[in-house]
TORKOLTI-461874 format. One record per atom (N, C-alpha, C): y, z negated, x; residue in three letters. Coordinates in steps of 0.05 Angstrom, whole numbers, plus 5000, padded with zeros to 4 digits. Each point is the difference from the previous one (the first is absolute). Example, Ala and Ser with C-alpha at 12.3 -4.5 7.8 and 13.67 -1.06 7.14 Angstrom:
488648445264ALA 502450004982ALA 502450005018ALA 502150144993SER 502449995016SER 502249864985SER 
% end
This chain:
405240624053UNK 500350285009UNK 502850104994UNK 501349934979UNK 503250124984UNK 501249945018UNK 498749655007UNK 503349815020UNK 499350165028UNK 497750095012UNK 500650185030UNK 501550184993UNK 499250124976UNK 501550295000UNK 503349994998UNK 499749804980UNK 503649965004UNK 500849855027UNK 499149925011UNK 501749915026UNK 499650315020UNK 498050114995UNK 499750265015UNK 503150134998UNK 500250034973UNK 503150224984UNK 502349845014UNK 500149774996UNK 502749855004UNK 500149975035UNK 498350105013UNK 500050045035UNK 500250324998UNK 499550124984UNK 500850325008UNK 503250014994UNK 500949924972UNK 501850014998UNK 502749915020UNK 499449725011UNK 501049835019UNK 500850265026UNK 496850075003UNK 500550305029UNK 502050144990UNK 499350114984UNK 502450264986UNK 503149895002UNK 499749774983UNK 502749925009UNK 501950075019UNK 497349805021UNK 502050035030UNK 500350195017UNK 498050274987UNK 499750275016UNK 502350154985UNK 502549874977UNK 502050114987UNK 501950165020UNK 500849905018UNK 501650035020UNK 498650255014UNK 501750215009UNK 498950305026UNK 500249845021UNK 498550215010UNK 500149905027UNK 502949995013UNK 501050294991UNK 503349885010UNK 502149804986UNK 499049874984UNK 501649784989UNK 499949815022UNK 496949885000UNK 498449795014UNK 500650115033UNK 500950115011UNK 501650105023UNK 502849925005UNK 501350104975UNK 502449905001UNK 500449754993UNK 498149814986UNK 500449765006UNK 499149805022UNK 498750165014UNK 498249855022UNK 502950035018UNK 501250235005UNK 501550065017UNK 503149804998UNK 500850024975UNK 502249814999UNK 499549715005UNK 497649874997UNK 499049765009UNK 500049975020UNK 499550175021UNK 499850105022UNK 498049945016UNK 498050144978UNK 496350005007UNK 499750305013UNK 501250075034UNK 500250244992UNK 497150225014UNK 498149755005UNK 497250155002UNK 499050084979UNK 500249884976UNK 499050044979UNK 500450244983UNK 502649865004UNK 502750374995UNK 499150165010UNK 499650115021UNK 499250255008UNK 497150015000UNK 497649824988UNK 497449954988UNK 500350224976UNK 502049954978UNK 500150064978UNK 501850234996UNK 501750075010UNK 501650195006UNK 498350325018UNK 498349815014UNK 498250295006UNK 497150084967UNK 500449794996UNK 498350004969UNK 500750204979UNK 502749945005UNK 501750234974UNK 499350265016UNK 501250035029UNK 499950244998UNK 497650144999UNK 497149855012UNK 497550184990UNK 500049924974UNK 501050024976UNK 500249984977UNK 502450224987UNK 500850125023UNK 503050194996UNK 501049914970UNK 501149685013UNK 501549764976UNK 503049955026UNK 501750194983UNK 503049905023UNK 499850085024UNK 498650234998UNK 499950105043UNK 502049935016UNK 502350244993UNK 503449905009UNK 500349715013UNK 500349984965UNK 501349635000UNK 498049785027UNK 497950124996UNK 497849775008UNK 500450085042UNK 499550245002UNK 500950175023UNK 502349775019UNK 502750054972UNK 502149895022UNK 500249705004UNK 498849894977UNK 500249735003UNK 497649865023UNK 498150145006UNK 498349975028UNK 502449955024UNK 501050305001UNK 501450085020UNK 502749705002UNK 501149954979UNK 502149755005UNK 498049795010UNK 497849924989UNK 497949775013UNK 500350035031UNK 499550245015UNK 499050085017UNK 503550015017UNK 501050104994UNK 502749965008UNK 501849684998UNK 498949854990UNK 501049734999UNK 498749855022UNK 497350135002UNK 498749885023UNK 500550145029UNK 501650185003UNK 500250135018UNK 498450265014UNK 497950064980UNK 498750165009UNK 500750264991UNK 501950095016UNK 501250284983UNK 498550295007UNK 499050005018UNK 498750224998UNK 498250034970UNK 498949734991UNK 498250024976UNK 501149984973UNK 502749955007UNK 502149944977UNK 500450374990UNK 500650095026UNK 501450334998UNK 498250164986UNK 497049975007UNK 497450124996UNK 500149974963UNK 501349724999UNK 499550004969UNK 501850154979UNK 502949965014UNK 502150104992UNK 499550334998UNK 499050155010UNK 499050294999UNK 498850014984UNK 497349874994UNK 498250014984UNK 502350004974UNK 500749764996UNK 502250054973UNK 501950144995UNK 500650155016UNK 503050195001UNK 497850304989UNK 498250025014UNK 498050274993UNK 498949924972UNK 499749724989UNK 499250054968UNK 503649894988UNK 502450125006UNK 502050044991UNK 500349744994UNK 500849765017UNK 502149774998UNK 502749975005UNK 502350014983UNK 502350055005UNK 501049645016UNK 498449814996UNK 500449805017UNK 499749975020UNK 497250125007UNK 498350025034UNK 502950215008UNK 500650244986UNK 502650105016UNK 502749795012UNK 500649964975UNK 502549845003UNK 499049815031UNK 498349815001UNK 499049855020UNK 500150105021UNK 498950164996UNK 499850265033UNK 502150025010UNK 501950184980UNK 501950115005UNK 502349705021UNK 500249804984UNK 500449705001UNK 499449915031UNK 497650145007UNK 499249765020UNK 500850245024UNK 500950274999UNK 502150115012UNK 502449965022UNK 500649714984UNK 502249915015UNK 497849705006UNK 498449945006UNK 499349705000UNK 500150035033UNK 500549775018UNK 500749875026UNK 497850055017UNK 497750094994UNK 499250065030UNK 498650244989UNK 500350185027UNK 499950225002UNK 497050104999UNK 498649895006UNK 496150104986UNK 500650104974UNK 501549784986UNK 499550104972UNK 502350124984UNK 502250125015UNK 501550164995UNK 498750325005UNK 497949995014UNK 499650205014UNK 496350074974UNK 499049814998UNK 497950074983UNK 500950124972UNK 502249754992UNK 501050214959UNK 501550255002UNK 500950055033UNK 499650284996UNK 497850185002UNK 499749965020UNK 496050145004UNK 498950004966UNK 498949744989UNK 500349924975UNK 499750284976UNK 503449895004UNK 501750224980UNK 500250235004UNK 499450115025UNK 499450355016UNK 496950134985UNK 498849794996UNK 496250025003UNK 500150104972UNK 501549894981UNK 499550064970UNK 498950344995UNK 497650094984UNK 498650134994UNK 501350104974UNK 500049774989UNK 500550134968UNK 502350184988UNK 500750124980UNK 501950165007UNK 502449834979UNK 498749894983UNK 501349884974UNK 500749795022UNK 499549845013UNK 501449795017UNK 501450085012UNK 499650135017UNK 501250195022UNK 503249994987UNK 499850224974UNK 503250014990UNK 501149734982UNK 499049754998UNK 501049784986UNK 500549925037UNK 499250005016UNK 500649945034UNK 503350054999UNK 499850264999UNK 502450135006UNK 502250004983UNK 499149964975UNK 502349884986UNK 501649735003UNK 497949885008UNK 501449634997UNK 501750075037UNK 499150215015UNK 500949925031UNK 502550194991UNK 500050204987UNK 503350114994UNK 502049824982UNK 498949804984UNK 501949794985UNK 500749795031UNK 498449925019UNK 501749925021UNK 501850165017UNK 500150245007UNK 500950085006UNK 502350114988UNK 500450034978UNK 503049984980UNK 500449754998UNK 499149815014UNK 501449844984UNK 502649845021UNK 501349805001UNK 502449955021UNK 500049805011UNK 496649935001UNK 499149765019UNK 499250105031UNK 501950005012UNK 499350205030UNK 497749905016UNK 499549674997UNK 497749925020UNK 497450174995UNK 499549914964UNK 497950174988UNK 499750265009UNK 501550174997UNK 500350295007UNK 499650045032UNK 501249895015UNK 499149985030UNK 496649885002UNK 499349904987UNK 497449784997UNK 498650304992UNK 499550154981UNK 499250194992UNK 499550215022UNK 502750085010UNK 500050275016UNK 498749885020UNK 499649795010UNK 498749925033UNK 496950094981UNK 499949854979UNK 496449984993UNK 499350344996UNK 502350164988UNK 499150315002UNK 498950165026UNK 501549865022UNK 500650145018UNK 495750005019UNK 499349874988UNK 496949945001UNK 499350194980UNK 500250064976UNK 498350134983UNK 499450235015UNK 497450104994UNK 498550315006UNK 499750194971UNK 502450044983UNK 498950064974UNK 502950304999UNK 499750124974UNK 502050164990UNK 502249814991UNK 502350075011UNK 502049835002UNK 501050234975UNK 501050134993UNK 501450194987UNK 499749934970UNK 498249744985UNK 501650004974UNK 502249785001UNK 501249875032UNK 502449854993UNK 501250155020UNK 500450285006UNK 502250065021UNK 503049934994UNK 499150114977UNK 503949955000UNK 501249844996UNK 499049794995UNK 501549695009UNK 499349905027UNK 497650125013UNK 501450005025UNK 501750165013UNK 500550224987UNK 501950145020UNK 503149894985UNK 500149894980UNK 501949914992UNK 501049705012UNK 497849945019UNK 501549745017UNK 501150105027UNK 499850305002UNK 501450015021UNK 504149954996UNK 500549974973UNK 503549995000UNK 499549594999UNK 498649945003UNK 499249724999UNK 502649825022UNK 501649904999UNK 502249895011UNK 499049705022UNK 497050044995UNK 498349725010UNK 498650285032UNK 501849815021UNK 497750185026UNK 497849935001UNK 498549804999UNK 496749994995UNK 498750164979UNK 501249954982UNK 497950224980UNK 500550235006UNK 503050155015UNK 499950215006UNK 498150115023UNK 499449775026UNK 498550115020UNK 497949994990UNK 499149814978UNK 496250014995UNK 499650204971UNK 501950115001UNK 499950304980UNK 500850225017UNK 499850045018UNK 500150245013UNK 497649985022UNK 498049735011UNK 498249975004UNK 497450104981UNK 500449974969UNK 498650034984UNK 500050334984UNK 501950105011UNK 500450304989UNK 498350205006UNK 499649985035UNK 498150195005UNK 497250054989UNK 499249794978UNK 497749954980UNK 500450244984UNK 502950224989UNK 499750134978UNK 502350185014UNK 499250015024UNK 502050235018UNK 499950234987UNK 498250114989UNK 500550294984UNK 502149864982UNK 499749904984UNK 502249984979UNK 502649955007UNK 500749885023UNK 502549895011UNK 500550315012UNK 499350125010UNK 500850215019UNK 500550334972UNK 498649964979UNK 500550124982UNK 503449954984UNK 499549695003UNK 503049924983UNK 502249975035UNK 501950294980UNK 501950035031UNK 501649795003UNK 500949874970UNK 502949795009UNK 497749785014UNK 497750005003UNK 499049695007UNK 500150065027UNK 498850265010UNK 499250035027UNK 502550065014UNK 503050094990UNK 501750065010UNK 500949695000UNK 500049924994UNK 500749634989UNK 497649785028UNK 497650085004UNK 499949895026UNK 500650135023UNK 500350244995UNK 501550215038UNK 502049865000UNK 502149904977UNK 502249885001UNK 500549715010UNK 497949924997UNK 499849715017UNK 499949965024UNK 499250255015UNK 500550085022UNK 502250045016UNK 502450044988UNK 501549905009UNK 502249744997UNK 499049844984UNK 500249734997UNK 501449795028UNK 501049924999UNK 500249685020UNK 498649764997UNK 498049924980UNK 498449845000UNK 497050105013UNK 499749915015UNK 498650065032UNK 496250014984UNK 500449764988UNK 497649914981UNK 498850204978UNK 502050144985UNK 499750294982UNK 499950235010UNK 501550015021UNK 499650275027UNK 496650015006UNK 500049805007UNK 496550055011UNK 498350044986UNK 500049804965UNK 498150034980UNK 500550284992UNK 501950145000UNK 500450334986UNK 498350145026UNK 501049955023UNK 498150145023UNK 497450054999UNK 499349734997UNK 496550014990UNK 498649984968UNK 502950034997UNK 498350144963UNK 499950285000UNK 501150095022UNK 500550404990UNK 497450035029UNK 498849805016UNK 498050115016UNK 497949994981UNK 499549714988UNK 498149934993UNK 498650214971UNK 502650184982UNK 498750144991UNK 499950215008UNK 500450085029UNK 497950185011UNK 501050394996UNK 498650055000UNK 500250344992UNK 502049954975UNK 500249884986UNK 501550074972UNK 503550015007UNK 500349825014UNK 503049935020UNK 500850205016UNK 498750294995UNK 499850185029UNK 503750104996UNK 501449934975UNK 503150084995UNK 501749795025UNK 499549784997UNK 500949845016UNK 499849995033UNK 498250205012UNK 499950015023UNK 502950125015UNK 502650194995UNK 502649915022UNK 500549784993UNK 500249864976UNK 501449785011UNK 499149765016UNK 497049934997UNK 498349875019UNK 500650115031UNK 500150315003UNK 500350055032UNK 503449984998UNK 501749884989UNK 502549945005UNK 499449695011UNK 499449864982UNK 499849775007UNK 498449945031UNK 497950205004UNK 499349975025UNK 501450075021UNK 500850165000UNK 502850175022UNK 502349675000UNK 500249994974UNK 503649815007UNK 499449654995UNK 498049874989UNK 499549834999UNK 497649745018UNK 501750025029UNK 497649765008UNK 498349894984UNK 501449794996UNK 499449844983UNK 496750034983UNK 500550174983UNK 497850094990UNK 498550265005UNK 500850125030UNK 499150255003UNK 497149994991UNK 497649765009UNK 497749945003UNK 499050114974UNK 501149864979UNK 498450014980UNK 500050354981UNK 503149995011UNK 500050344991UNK 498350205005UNK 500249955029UNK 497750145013UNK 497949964989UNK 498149804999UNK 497949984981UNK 499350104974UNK 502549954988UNK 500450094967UNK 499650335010UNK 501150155015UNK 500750255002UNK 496650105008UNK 498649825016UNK 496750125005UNK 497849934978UNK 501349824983UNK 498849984971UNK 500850224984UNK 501450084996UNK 500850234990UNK 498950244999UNK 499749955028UNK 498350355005UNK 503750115007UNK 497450304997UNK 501850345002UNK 502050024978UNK 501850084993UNK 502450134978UNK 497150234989UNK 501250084970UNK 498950084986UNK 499650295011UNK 498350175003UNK 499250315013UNK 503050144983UNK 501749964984UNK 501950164991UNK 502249925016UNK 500449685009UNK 502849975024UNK 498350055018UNK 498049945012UNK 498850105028UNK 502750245007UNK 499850234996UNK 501950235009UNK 502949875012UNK 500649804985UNK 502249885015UNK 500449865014UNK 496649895013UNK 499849895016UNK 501550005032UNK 500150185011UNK 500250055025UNK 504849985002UNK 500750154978UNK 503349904994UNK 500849764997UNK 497449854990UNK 501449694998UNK 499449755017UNK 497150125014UNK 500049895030UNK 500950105020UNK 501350215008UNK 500650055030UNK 502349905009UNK 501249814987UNK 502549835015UNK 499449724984UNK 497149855004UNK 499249814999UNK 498949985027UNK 499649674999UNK 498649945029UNK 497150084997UNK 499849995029UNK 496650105010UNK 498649874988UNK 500249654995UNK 498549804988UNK 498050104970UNK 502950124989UNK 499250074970UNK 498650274996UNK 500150235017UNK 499450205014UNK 496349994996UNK 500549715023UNK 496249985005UNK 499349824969UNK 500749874998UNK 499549814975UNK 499250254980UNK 501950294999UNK 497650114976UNK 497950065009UNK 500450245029UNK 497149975011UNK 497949824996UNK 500949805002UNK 497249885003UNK 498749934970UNK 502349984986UNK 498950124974UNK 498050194987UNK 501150225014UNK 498450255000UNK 498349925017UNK 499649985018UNK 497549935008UNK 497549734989UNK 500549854989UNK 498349834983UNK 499050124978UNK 502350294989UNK 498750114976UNK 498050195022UNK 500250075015UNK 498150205001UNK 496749845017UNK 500749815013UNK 497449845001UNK 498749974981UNK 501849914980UNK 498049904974UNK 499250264993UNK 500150245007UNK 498350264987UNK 501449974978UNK 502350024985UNK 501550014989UNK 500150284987UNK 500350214984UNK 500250324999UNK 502749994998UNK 501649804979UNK 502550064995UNK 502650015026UNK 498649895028UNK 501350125029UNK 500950325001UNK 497150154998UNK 500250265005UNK 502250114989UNK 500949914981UNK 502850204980UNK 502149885013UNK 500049855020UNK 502649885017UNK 500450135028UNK 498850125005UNK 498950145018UNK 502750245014UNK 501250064982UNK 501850165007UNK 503049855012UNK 499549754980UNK 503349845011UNK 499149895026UNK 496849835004UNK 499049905023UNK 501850155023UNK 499450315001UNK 500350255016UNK 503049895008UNK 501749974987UNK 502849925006UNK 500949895018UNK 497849814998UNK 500649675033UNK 500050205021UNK 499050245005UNK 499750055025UNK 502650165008UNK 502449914978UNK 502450135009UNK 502249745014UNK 498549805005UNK 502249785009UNK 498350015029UNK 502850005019UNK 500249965032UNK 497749815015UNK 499849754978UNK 498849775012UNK 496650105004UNK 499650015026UNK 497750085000UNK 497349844993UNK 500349704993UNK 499049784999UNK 499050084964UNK 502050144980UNK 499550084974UNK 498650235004UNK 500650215016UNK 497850255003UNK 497849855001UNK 498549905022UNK 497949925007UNK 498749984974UNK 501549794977UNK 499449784986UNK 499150224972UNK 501850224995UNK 500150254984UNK 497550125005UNK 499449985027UNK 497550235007UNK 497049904992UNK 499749635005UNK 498749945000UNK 499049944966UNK 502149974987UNK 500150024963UNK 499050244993UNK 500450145006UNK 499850324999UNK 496350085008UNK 499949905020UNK 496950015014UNK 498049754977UNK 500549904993UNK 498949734976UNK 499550154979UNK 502050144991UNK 499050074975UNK 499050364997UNK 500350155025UNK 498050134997UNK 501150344981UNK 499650124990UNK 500050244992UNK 502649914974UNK 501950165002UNK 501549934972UNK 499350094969UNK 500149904984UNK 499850094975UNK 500950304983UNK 498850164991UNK 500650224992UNK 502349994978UNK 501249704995UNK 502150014977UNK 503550085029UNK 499249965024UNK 502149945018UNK 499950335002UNK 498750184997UNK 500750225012UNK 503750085001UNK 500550044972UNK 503350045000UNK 501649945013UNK 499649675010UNK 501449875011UNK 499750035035UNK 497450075008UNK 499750095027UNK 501650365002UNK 499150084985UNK 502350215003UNK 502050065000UNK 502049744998UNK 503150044987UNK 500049855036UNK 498549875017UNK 500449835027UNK 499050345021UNK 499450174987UNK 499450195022UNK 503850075013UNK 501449944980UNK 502650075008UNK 502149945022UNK 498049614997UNK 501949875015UNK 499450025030UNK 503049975012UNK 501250065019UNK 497649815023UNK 499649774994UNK 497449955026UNK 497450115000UNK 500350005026UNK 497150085001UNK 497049924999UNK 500449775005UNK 498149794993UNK 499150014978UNK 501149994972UNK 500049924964UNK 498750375005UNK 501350145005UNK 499250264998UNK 496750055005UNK 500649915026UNK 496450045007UNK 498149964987UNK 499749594987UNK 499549884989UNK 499750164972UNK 502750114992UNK 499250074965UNK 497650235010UNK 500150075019UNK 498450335000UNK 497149924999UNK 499849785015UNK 497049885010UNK 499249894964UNK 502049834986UNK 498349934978UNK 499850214982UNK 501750315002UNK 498750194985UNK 498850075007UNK 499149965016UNK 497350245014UNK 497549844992UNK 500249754999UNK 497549754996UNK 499450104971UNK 502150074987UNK 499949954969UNK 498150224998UNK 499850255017UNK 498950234989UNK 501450214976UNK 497650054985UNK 501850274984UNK 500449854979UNK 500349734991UNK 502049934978UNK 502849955008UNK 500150085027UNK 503450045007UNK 501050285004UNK 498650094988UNK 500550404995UNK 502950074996UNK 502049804992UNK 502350064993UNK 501449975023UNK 498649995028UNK 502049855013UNK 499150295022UNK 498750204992UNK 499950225015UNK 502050075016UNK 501750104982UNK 502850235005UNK 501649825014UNK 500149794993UNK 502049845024UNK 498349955025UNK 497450004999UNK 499549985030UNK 499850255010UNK 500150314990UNK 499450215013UNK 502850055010UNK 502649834989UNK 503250105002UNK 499749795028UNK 498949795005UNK 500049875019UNK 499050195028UNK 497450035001UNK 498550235025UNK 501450155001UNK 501550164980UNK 501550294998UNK 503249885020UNK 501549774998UNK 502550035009UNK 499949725025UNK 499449794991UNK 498849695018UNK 501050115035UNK 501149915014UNK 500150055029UNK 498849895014UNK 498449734984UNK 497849845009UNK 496749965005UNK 500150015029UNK 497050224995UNK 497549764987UNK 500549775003UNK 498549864992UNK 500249904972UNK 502850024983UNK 499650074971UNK 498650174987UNK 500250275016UNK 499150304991UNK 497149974999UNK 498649885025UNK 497449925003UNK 499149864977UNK 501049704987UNK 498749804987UNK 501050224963UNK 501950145003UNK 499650164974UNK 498550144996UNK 499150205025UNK 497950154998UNK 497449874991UNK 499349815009UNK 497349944998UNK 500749814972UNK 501249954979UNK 501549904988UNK 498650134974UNK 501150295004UNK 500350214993UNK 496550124994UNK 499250025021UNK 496850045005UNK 499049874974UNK 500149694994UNK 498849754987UNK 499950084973UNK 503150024989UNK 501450004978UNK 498450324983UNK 500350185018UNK 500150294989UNK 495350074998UNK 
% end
């Protein structure tokens, strides 16, 4: 009975032995042997054992990437980047620049997807040490893989806006591709945004265009940059196209230049003329409110000859419908002007407005009272009726 029992002890012991090893040891040795079913046998072992998650995570993901299966490689590489692997980063970041483009295009997706926040900023630190640093492929390798992210670009802005004095034209065009990501901030910092209007007038044909569609692409925030975009459209073939575009990305000028609207187009071409129109008119399709407060410069178009822009004025005008009670002032300062068209027009949208345009009384009673126009006198009167 002793001698079973001791051979019993000396076979438990023997188990124990060989159960010395984790599971992520016995992974990592299966794997360097290059047992690598086994490896990822035992490596999924640790992690339902939360033994080396990370570690165990990325070293799947290289299995899986050696074999070519990268979509399952990437899958793993996340998994480890979200329990904070500064290797699964480095790799990622790494496979950035790797030769075919699936998987240039996944470690960014990848590296966009990150959840965690503590990764997130060890992310962004190791991608601003490439980006200082004076290996230009890297840094070009980077800004292409940014130019995919969907994330808050703003804890490395200013090394990217600091590659715009970058003396390399690729990293300059794929940093002004990548800007409109933190267009508030660029359009906040004046030397940057005065610094791409300035590229604009450039002779490298290649930076002309990337500044064109970096000041469209961030959109309303660029609304400073719109004369010089309708310069470029007026005097530059070449790239009229894209100006023009950049200029309907843009939108309207801010409701404070609006007023100067009508002085700084009336000895522009018709082209640019309709190009805001139709501006204004997309805002007011979309049921837009912030149209209505434009309402008074709209009134303006109907002071150019071309009857093709009346039309186009009338029909903007008919879209959006009753003007806003913030335009009263401004329809009252057009009761003055010399056409009669804008005149009529301002009378018709105070009268729509009703009695929150009360202020605009006394100038329409000075109108009935002196007007030689019987059909002004008429649309004040009943104007008048609405308001009072």
């Amino acid at each position: 009975m002793n001698k079973i029992l001791g051979l019993f002890f000396i076979a438990c012991m023997t188990f124990i032995v060989s159960c010395g090893d984790s599971y992520f040891e016995k992974a990592v040795s299966y794997q360097n042997d290059g047992e690598y079913e086994k490896a990822i046998d035992f490596y999924n072992r640790a992690i339902d054992k939360n033994d080396h998650i990370a570690d165990s995570e990325k070293n799947v993901g290289d299995i899986y990437f050696l074999h070519d299966q990268y979509e399952y490689a990437f899958s793993c590489y996340e998994r480890a980047m979200e329990a904070v692997s500064p290797e699964a980063m480095d790799t990622t970041i790494k496979l950035s620049s790797f030769g075919d483009a699936s998987v240039r295009n996944l470690a960014a997706k990848t590296l966009s997807n990150i959840k965690n926040q503590r990764a997130q900023n060890i992310i962004f630190k190791k991608l601003i040490e490439v980006l200082n640093s004076s290996d230009e492929n890297k840094i070009i390798d980077v800004l292409e893989m940014l130019s995919k992210f969907e994330r808050d670009f703003s804890p490395i802005s200013e090394e990217l806006i600091a590659l715009l004095d970058s003396e390399n034209l690729v990293i300059r065009q794929k940093t002004l591709s990548i800007l409109p990501k933190i267009s508030a901030v660029v359009c906040e910092d004046e030397a940057c945004f005065n610094k791409i209007v300035g590229y604009l007038n450039q002779d490298n044909e290649i930076i002309k265009v990337s500044a064109i569609e970096c000041l469209g692409n961030m959109k309303k925030d660029a609304k400073k940059a719109l004369p010089v975009l309708i310069d470029i459209a007026i005097k530059d073939t070449l790239n009229k196209g894209s100006a023009l575009k950049a200029i309907e990305q843009i939108g309207a000028p801010t409701i404070e230049r609006a007023d100067k609207m009508y002085s700084f187009l009336k000895d522009k071409p018709k082209e640019i003329k309709m190009k805001f129109l139709d501006i204004f008119e997309n805002m007011a399709a979309k049921d837009n409110n912030e149209i209505k407060e434009y309402v008074p410069y709209i009134i303006t178009f109907l002071n150019y000859d071309d009857f093709s822009i009346k039309q186009k004025t009338r029909a903007v005008l008919t879209k959006i419908g009753k003007a806003a009670p913030e335009t009263v002032p401004e329809l009252i300062k057009l009761l003055k002007e010399n056409n009669s068209e804008i005149v009529s027009r301002a009378i018709y949208e105070l009268g729509d407005l009703g009695k929150v345009a009360s202020d605009a009384i006394n100038p329409l009673k000075q109108i009935v009272a002196t007007t030689q126009d019987k059909d002004i006198k008429k649309i004040a009167s009943d104007a008048l009726q609405k308001i009072q």
